[in-house]
Structures are given as structure tokens and as C-alpha cells.
C-alpha positions in Angstrom: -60.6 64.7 -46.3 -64.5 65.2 -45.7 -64.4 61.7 -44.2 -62.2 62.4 -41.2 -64.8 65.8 -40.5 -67.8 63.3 -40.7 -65.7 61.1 -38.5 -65.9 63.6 -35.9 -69.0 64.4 -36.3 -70.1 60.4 -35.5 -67.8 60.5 -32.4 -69.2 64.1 -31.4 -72.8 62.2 -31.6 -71.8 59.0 -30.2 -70.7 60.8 -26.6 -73.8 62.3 -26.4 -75.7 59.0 -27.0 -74.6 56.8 -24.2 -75.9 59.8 -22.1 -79.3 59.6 -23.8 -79.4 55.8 -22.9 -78.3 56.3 -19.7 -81.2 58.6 -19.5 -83.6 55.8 -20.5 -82.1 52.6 -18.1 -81.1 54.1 -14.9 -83.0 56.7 -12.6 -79.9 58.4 -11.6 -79.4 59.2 -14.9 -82.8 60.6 -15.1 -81.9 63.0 -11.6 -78.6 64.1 -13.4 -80.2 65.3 -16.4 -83.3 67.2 -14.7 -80.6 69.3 -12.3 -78.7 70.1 -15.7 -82.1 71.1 -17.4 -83.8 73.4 -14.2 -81.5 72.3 -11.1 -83.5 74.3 -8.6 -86.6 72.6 -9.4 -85.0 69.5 -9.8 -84.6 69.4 -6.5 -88.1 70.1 -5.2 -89.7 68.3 -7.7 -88.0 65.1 -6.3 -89.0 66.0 -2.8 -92.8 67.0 -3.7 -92.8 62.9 -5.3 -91.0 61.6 -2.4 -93.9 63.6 -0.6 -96.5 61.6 -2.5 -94.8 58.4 -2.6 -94.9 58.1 1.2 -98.7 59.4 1.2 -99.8 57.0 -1.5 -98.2 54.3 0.5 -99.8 55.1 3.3 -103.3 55.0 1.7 -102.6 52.3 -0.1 -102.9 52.9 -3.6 -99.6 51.8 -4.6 -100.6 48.4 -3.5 -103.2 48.1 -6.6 -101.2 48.8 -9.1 -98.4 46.5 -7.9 -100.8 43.5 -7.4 -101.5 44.6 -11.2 
């Protein structure tokens, strides 16, 4: 019956959605899905913002935005 295909279909859909909330709520989540996109970059890109992270706490311009 065309039900039990469209059936499918929703439960098809509905495992890729949790992923897409996942995405949305948790930053490891976030890591997971940039290594599946471009996982070389993925990698460098999270040490280049660690990078500036550390700098922008060390100049202190983090601190504006959090007393914001």
C-alpha cells in the first residue's frame, strides 16, 4: 500500500532530523558534522579559532561582550 512507502519515507526523514537538531544544541554535534562535510579543514579551522580565542582573551575583548 502507498501508505507503508510514505511510512518509510517519514522514518527515512525522521533519522536524519535528530541529527539536524543535534546540530543546532550541542557543539560536538556541530565538530561532527564539519569533519563529515571537509574533514581536513575541519580540523584546522578549529585550531585557527582556538588560536584566536586564546588571543582575544588575552587582549581582552571577550570580556566586553560577556559583560554585555
Amino acid at each position: 500500500t502507498p501508505e507503508m512507502k510514505s511510512e518509510e519515507d517519514i522514518l527515512e526523514a525522521m533519522k536524519n532530523i535528530p541529527d539536524e537538531k543535534i546540530e543546532l544544541g550541542g557543539s560536538t554535534s556541530e565538530k561532527q558534522s564539519q569533519a563529515d562535510f571537509h574533514p581536513k579543514q575541519g580540523d584546522v579551522s578549529t585550531n585557527q579559532a582556538q588560536e584566536l580565542l586564546e588571543k582575544l582573551q588575552k587582549e581582552g575583548t571577550l570580556r566586553d561582550t560577556e559583560e554585555k
